[in-house]
C-alpha positions as CSV (number, residue, x, y, z in Angstrom):
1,X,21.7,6.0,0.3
2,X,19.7,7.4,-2.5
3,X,16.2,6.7,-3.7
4,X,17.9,5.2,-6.8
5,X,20.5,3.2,-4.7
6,X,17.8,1.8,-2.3
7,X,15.9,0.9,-5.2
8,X,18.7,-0.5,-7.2
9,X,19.7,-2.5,-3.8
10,X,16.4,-4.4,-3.5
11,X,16.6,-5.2,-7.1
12,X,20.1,-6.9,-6.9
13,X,21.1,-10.5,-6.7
14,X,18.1,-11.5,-8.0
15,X,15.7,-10.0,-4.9
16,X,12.2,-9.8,-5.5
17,X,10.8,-8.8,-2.0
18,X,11.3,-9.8,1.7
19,X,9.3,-12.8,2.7
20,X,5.8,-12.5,3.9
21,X,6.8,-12.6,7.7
22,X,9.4,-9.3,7.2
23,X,7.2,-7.9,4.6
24,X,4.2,-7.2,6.9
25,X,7.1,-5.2,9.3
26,X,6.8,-2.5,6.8
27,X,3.8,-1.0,7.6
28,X,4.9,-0.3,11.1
29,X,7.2,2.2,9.0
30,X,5.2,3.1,6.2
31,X,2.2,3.9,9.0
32,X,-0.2,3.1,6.4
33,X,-2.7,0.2,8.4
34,X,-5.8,2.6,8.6
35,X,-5.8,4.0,5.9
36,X,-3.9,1.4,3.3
37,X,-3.8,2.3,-0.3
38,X,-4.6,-1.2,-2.3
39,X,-1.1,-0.9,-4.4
40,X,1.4,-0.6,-1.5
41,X,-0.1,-3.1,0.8
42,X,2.3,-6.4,1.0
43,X,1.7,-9.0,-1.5
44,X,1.7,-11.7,1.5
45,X,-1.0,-14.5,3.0
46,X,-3.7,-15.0,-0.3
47,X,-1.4,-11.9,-2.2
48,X,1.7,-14.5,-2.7
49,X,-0.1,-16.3,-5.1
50,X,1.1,-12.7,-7.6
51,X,3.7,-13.1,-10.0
52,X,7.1,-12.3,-9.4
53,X,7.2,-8.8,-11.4
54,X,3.7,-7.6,-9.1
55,X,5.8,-8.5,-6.1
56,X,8.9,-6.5,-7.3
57,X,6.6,-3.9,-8.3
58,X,4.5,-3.3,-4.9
59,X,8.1,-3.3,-3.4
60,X,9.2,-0.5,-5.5
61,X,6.1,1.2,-4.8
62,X,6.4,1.3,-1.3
63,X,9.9,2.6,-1.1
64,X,8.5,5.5,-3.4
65,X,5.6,6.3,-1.0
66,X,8.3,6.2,1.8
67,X,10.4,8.7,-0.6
68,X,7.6,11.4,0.3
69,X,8.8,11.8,4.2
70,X,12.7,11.8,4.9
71,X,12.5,9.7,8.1
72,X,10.1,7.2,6.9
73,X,12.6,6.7,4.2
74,X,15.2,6.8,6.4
75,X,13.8,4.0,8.9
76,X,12.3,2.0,5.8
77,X,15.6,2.0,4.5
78,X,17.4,0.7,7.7
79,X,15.2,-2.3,7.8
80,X,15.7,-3.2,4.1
81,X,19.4,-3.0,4.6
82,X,19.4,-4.9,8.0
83,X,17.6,-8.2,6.3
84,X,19.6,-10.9,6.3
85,X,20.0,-13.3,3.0
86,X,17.2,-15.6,4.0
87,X,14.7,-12.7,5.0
88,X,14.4,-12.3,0.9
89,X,12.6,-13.8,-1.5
90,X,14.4,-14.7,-4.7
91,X,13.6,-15.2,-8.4
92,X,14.6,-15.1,-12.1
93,X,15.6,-11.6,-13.8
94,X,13.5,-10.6,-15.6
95,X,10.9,-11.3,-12.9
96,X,8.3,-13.7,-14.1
97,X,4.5,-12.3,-14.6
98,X,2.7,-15.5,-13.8
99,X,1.1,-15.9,-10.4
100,X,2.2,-18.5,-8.5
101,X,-1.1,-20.7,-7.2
102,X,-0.3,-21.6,-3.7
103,X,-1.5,-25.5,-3.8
């Protein structure tokens, strides 16, 4: 799959990002825990509260920083398409752009 397919896959059906729980998986593949930029870290625990679009957004981002290194892509593309239909998060295309408070 290409960069443009893998991005074009998460973005389908109306997916925004994987739910917090699978989410967090990805920086086991992305190897970024130590040193973790602030815009590819998962929007998950307090971060959920972001809108819709920020969500989509950090997703993209991080299949981008993967794009750098062939196997990272490779193994962060394998656990995209192994998620199952209630392992995503859904919303409204567009995405919305107002955060969500959590109470």
């Amino acid at each position: 799959m290409t960069l443009d397919e893998l991005k074009n896959y998460v973005t389908s059906n109306k997916r925004i990002c994987p739910v917090p729980t699978v989410w967090n998986k990805f920086l086991d593949v992305l190897e970024i825990k130590e040193r973790m930029p602030p815009n590819l870290i998962p929007l998950i625990l307090n971060g959920w509260t972001a809108s819709d679009l920020e969500k989509r957004k950090r997703l993209l981002a991080q299949i981008e920083y993967a794009s750098k290194n062939v196997m990272m892509l490779k193994k962060l593309e394998q656990l995209i398409i192994s998620l199952k239909d209630d392992e995503w998060y859904y919303g409204d295309e567009p995405p919305s752009d107002k955060e969500k408070p959590l109470i």
